[in-house]
N, C-alpha and C positions, 0 to 999 in steps of 0.2 A: 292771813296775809303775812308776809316777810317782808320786812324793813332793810336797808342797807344803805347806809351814808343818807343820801338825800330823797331816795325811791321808796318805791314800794313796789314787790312783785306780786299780780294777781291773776286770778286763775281769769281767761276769756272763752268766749266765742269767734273764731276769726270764719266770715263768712267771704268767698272768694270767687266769683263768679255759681256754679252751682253745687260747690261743696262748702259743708260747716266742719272744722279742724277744733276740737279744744287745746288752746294752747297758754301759756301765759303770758304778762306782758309787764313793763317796769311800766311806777308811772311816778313824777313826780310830786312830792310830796308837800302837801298845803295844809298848811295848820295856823291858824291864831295868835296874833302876838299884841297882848296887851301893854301898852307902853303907858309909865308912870313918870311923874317927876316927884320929886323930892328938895324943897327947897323953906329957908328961916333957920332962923337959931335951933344949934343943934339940940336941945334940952324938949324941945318942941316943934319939931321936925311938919313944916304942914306936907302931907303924901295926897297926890289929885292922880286921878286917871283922866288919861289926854284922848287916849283914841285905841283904837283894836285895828291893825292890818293882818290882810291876810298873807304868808307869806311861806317858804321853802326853809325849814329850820335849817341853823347855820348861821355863824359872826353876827349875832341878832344882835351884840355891843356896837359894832358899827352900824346897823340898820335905826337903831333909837338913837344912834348921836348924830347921824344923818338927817333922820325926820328932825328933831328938833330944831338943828342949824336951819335947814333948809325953809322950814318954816316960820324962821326969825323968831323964835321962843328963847333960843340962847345965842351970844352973836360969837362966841368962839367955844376950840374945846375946853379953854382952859378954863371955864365959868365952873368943869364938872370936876368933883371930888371923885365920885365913884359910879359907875354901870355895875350893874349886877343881875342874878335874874333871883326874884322871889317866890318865897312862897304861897300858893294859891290852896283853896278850900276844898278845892277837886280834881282827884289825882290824877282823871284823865285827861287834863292842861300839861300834864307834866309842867318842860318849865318853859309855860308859855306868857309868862310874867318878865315883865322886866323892869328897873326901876335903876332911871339916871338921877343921881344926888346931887344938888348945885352946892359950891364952895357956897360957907357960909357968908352973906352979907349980898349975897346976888340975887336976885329974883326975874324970873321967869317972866317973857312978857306973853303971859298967860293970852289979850286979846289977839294978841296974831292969829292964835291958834283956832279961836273962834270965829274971824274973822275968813283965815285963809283955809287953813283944812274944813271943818266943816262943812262951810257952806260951797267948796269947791268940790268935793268929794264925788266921783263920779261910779263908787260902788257901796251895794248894799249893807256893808257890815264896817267901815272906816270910820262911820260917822258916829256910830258907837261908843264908848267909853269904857264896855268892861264887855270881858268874853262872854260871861249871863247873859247881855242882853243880845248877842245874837242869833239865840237859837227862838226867833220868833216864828219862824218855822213848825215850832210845835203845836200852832193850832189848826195844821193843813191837814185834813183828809186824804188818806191810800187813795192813788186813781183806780176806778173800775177796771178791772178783770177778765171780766167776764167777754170781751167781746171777741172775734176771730182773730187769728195770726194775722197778720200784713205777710203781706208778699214781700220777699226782701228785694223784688227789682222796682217796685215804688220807691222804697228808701234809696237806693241807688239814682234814681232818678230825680232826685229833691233839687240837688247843687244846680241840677243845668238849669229846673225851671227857677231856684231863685235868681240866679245870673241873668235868666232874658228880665227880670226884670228892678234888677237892682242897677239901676238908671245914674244915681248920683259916682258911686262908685266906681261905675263903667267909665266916669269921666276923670275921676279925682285918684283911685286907688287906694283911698285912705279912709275908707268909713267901713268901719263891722253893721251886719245886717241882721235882724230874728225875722224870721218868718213862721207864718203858721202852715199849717196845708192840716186837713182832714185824713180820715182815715181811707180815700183815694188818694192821698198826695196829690190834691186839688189846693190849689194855692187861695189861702183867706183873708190874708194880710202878709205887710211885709212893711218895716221900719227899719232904718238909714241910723245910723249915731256915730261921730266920730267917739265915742264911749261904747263900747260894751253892753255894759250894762244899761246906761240911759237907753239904747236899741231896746233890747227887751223890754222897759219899763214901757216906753211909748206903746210897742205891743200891744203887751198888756191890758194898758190905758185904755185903748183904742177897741180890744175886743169888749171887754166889759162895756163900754158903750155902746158898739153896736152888734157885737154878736157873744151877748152872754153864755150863753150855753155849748159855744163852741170848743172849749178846754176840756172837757172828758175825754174826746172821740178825737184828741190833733195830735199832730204830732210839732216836737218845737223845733225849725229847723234853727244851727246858731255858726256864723259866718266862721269863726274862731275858733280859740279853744273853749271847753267846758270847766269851769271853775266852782268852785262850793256856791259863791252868791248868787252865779246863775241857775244853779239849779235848785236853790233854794226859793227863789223867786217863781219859778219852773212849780218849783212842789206848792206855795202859796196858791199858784190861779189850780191846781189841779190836774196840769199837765201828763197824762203818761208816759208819754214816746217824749225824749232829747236825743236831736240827732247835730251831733256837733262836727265840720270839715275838720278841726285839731281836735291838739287831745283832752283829754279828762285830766283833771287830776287827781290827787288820793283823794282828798277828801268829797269834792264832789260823788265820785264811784260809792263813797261811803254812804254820802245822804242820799244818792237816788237809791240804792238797796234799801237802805231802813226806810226810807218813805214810797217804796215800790213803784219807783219809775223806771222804763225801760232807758238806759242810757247808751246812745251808739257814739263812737269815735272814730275818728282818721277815715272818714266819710270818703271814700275815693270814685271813680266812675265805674270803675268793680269788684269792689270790696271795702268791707268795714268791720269793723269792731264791736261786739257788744260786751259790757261791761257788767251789768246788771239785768235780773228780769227778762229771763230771756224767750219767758212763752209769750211773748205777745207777737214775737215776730215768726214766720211761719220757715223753721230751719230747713236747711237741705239736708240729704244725706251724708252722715257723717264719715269724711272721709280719715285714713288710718294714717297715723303719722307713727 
């Protein structure tokens, strides 16, 4: 992959009515930013970790003096002496560290934080407090393999059937939808969330209740774009197939590769993207560009 300012460009699949093109594609780029506070006499400095967003590297000094204001932890900027980014224990963070220092004699009102972030947090990895603890991920199982291509005009036909019945939305315009559908793109479920990710979580929820066994052989449809904590969520139930109406982002494309999920994007009425994993869907002839 190749990096540039905020992207990242990677190699695709672009499938387009009945030809497959390999081409590549920018995508933006998401990465972890774990936010510290720093505050007490300077000689004994107490350093806490607040939370981990995920976000598009870039003026991450404004994005930690933002979350804090916003979250009433400090009430102006002038409480801070210094933003800076530090150094972390593994070099694939780069510098995904960052650590605001309060002038000495101020203190942090730490309970807002627990109070208002936290328990408001409407995605998987926020509520976190260090970058370690997000890759809970790692105790998910590769989806199977083994079973035939899909047809890629099933995946084409995903959006319209979740539409006939994403009922809330049809009336408000304001709720993300996960849907499941089977290896027909026979629809099994479908959840409503003005969140995101709370949509999926419900899913989820909802399949392990009553159709456990239904996550090897589905595919996940996702109303939105595809983000690392959805598909990490995605890799948790065992999911193979993500097929998302926006885009992926870097990092997402990253975890459905290393945990071999097929990832599809920019889901259109005749054509899409695939990102990762690409035998599972049954390609057309590759046409010469």
């Amino acid at each position: 992959m190749h990096m540039e300012n905020s992207c990242v460009q990677l190699p695709i699949v672009r499938i387009t009515g009945g030809t497959a093109v390999s081409v590549s594609d920018l995508l933006a780029i998401e990465e972890p930013l774990e936010i510290r506070i720093g505050y007490g006499p300077a000689p004994a400095r107490t350093i806490q970790n607040l939370a981990v967003t995920m976000r598009t590297p870039g003026d991450d000094e404004s994005l930690a003096l933002g979350f804090l204001f916003t979250e009433g932890i400090i009430p102006n900027a002038d409480s801070v002496d210094r933003i800076e980014h530090v150094f972390t224990s593994c070099y694939e963070d780069r510098q995904n560290a960052i650590q605001v220092t309060l002038k000495e004699g101020l203190m942090p009102d730490l309970g807002k934080a627990d109070r208002n972030f936290y328990a408001s947090s409407s995605c998987g990895v926020c509520g976190k407090a260090s970058i370690a603890a997000i890759r809970t991920v790692s105790r998910a199982s590769k989806p199977n393999r083994d079973a035939d291509p899909i047809d890629p005009r099933l995946i084409l036909e995903l959006p319209g059937r979740l539409a006939g019945v994403q009922r809330i939305f049809a009336d408000t315009g304001g709720l993300h939808a996960a849907a499941l559908f089977d290896e027909k793109a026979e629809l099994l479920l479908v959840k409503e969330d003005v969140g995101r990710h709370n949509a999926l979580d419900k899913l989820i929820g909802s399949a392990l209740r009553s159709l456990p066994a239904s996550f090897t052989r589905s595919i996940l449809l996702l109303s939105g774009r595809a983000s690392f904590e959805l598909v990490q969520k995605a890799a948790m139930a065992g999911i193979p197939i993500i097929a998302a109406v926006g885009a992926p982002s870097s990092l997402a494309a990253s975890l459905a590769e290393e945990f071999g999920i097929t990832l599809i994007g920019f889901l259109r009425p005749s054509r899409f993207n695939i990102y990762s994993v690409t035998d599972r869907i049954q390609l057309p002839v590759y046409e010469t560009i």
